[in-house]
LOLO-179818 format. One line per 5 residues: number of its first residue (from 1); their letters; for each residue y, z, x of N, C-alpha, C. Coordinates in steps of 0.001 Angstrom, whole numbers. Layout:
% LOLO-179818
NUM	A	Y,Z,X,Y,Z,X,Y,Z,X | ... .
***
This chain:
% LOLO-179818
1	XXXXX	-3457,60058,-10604,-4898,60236,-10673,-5505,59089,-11470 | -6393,58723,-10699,-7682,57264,-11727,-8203,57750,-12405 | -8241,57819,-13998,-9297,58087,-14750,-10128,57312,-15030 | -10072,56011,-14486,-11256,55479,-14781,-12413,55596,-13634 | -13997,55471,-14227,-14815,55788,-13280,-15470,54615,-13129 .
6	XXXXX	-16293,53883,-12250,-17778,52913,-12227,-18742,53731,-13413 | -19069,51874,-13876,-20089,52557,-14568,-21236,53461,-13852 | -21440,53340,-12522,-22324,53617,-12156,-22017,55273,-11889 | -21019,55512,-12066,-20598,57236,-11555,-20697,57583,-13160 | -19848,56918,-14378,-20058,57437,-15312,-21665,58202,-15788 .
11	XXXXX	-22826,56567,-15331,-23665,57125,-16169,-24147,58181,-15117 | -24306,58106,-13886,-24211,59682,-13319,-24070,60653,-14033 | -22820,60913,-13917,-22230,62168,-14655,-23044,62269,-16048 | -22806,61501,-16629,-23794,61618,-18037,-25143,62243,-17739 | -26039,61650,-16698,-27239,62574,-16642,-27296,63403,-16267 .
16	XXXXX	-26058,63939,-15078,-26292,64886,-14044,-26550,66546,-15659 | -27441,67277,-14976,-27426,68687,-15452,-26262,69271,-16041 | -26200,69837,-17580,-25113,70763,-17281,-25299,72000,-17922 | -24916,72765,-17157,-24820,74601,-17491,-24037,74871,-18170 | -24340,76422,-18554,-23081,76822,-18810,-22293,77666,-17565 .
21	XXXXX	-20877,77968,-17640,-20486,78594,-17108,-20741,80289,-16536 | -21045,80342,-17753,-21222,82322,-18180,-21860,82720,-19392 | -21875,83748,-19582,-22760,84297,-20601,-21812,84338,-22269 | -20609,84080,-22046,-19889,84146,-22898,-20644,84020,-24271 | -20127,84399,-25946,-20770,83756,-26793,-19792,82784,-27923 .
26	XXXXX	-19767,82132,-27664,-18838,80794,-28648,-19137,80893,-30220 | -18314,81111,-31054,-18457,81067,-32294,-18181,79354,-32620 | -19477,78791,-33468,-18927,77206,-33895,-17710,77702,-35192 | -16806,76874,-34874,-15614,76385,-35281,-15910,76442,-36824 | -14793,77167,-37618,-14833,76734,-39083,-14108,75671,-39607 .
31	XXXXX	-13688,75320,-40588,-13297,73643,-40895,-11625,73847,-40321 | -11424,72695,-39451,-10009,72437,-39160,-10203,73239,-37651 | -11209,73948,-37243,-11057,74258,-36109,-11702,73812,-34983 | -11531,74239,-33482,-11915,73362,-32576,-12490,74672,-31538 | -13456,74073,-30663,-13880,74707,-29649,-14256,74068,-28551 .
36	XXXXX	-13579,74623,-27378,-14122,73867,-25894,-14587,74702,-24969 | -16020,74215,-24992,-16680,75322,-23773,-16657,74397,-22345 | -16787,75038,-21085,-17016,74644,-19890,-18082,74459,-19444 | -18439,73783,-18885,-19645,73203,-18285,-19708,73156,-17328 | -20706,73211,-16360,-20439,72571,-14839,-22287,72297,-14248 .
41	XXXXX	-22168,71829,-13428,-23285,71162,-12847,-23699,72320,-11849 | -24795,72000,-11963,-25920,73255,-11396,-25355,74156,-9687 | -24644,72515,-8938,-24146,73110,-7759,-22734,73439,-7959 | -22485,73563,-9033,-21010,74098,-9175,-19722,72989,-8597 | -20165,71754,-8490,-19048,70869,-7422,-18642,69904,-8731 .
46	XXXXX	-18859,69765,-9957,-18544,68744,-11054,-18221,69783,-12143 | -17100,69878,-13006,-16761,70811,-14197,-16827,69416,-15437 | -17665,70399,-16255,-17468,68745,-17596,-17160,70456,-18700 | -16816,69737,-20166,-16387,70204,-20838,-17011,69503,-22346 | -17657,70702,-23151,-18003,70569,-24039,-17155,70612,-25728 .
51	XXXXX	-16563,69665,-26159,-15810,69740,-27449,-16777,69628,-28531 | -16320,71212,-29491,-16506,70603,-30751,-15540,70912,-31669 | -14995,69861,-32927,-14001,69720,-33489,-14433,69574,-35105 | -13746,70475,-36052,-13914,69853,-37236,-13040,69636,-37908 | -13031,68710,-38822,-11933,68369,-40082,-11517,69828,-41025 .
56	XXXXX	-10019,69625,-40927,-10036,70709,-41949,-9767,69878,-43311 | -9231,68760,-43912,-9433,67981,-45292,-10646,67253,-45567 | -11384,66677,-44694,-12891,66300,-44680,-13691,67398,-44461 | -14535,68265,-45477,-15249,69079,-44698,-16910,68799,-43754 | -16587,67466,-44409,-18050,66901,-43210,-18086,66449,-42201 .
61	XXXXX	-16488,66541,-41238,-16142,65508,-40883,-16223,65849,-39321 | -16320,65461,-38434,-16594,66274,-37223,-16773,65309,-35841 | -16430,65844,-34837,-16488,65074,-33326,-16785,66386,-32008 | -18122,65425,-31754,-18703,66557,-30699,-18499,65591,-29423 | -18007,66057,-28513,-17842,64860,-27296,-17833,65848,-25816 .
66	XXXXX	-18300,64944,-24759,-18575,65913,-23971,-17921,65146,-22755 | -16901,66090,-21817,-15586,65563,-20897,-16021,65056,-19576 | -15805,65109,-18582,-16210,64927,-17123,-14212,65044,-16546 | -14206,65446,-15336,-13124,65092,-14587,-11405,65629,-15578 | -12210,66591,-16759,-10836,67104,-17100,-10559,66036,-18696 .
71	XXXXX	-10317,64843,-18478,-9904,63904,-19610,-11332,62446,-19569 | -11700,62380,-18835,-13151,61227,-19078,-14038,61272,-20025 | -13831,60879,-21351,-15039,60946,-22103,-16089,60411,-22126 | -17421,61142,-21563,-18497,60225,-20935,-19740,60253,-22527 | -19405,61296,-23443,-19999,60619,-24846,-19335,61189,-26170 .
76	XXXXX	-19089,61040,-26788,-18492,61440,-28434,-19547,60663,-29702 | -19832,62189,-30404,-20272,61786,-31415,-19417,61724,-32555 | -19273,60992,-33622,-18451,60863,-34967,-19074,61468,-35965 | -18962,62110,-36803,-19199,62138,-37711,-19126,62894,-39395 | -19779,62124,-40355,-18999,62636,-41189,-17399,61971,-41976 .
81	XXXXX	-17115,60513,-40620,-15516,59963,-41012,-15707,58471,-41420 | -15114,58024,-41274,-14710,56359,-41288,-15423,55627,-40108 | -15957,54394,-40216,-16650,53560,-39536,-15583,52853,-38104 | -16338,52886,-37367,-15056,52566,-35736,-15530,51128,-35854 | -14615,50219,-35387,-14173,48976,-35031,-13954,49036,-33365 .
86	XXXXX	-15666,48016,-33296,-15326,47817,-31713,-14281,46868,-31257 | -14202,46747,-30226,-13300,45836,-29200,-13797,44409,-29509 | -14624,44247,-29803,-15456,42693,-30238,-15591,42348,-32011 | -14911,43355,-32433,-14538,43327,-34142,-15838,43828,-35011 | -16737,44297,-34188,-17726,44405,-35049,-17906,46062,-35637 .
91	XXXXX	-17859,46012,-36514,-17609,47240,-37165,-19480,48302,-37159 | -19042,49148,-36501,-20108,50781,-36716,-19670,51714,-37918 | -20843,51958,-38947,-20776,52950,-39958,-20835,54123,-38853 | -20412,55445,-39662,-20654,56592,-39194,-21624,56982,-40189 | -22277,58250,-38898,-21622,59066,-37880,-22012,57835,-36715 .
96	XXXXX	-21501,57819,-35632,-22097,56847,-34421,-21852,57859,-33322 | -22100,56942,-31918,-22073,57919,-30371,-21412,56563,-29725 | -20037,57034,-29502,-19364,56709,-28245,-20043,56662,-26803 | -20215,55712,-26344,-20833,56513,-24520,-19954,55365,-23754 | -19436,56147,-22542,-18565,55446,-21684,-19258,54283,-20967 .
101	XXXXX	-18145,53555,-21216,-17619,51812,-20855,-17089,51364,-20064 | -17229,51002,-18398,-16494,50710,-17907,-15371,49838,-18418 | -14340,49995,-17776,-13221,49155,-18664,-13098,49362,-20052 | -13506,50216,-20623,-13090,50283,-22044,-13244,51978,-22356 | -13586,52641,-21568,-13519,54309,-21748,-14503,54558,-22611 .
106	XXXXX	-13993,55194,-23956,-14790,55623,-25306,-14483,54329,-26068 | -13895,54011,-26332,-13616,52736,-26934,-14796,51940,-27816 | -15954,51707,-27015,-17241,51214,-27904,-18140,51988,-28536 | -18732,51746,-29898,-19576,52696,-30757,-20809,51873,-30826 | -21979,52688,-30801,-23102,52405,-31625,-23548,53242,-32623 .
111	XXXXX	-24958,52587,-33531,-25220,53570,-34160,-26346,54645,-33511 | -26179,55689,-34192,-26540,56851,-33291,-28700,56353,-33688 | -28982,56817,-32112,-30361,55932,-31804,-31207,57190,-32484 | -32117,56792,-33473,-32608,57395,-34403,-33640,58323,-33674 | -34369,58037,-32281,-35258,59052,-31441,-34248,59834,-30729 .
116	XXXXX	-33396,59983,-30709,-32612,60785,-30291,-31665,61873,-31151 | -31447,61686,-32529,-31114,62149,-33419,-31581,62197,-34771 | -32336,63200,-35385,-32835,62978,-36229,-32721,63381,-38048 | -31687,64042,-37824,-31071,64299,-39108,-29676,64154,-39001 | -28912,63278,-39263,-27600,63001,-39317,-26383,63598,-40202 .
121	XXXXX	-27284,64309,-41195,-26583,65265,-41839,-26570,66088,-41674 | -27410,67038,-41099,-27337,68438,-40585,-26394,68880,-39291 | -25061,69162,-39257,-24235,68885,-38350,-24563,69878,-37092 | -25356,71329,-37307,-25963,72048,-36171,-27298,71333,-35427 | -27943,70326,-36388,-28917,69887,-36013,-28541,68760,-34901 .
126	XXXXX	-27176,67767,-34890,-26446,67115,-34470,-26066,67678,-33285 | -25288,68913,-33284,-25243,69336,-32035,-25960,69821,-31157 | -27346,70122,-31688,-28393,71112,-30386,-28734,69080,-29655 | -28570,68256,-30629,-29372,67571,-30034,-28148,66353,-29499 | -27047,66340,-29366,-25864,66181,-28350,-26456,66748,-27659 .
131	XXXXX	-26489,67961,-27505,-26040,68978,-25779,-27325,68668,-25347 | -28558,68445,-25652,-29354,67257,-24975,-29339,65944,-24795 | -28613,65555,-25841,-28244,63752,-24760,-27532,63673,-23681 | -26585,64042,-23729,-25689,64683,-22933,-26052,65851,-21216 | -27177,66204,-21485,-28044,66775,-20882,-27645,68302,-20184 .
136	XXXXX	-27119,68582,-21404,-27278,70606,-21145,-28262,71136,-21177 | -28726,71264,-19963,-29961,71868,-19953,-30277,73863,-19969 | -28860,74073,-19758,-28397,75516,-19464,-27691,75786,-20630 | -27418,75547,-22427,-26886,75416,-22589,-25674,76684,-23405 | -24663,76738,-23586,-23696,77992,-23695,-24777,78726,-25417 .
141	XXXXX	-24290,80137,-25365,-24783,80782,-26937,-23161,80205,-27729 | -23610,79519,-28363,-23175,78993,-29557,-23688,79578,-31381 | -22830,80693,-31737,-23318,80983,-32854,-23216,80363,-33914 | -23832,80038,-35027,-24055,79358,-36336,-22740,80027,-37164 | -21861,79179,-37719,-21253,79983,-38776,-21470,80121,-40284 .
146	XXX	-21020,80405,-41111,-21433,80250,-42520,-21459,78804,-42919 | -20335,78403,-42386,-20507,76587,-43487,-21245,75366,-41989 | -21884,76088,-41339,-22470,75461,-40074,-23275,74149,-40970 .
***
């Protein structure tokens, strides 16, 4: 199987709609834990997958990234960790947003675009506003936990 996509299908997928699956209700993850909800596109013919992950020795530390095709990461947010080193040596502070690269996957970081994210410390605030870059427009009940 090719995991790699055209950029031009990636950024597709990146805009296309995504739902949730079901009514299910997802508890966010306490430190060291992880959660993956399902996604899929409005006509049901594309499944993407929603990760969120936290540090259990960093407690700020966290990666929200959202799948296509099973393993394609079409965006990942950082944050909370250590600064990524692009492919061209130039170093991104965190938190940043991964978005897929032809030829390079997740691989390249920027810093996260300030009209699009607006409190970088608030890590629930981070995620309502992922699952809109990302463009969940349907998006799963995700409950708040205590150290949210």
């Amino acid at each position: 199987m090719d995991l790699s996509l055209t950029q031009a299908d990636a950024d597709a997928l990146l805009a296309m709609e995504k739902h949730r699956v079901d009514d299910g209700v997802y508890d966010y993850p306490g430190f060291g834990g992880a959660l993956r909800i399902p996604l899929q596109s409005p006509d049901n013919r594309e499944a993407f997958t929603l990760d969120v992950t936290r540090s259990q020795i960093n407690l700020i530390k966290g990666t929200y990234q959202n799948r296509s095709r099973g393993v394609v990461i079409l965006a990942r947010l950082d944050f909370g960790g250590a600064p990524h080193r692009n492919p061209d040596d130039v170093e991104i502070s965190c938190p940043h947003l991964h978005v897929y690269r032809e030829g390079f996957g997740d691989r390249w970081a920027i810093s996260l675009p300030s009209d699009r994210f607006t409190d970088p410390s608030d890590t629930w605030q981070l995620l309502l506003e992922f699952m809109q870059f990302v463009n969940v427009t349907v998006p799963p009940d995700v409950r708040r936990g205590l150290f949210t």
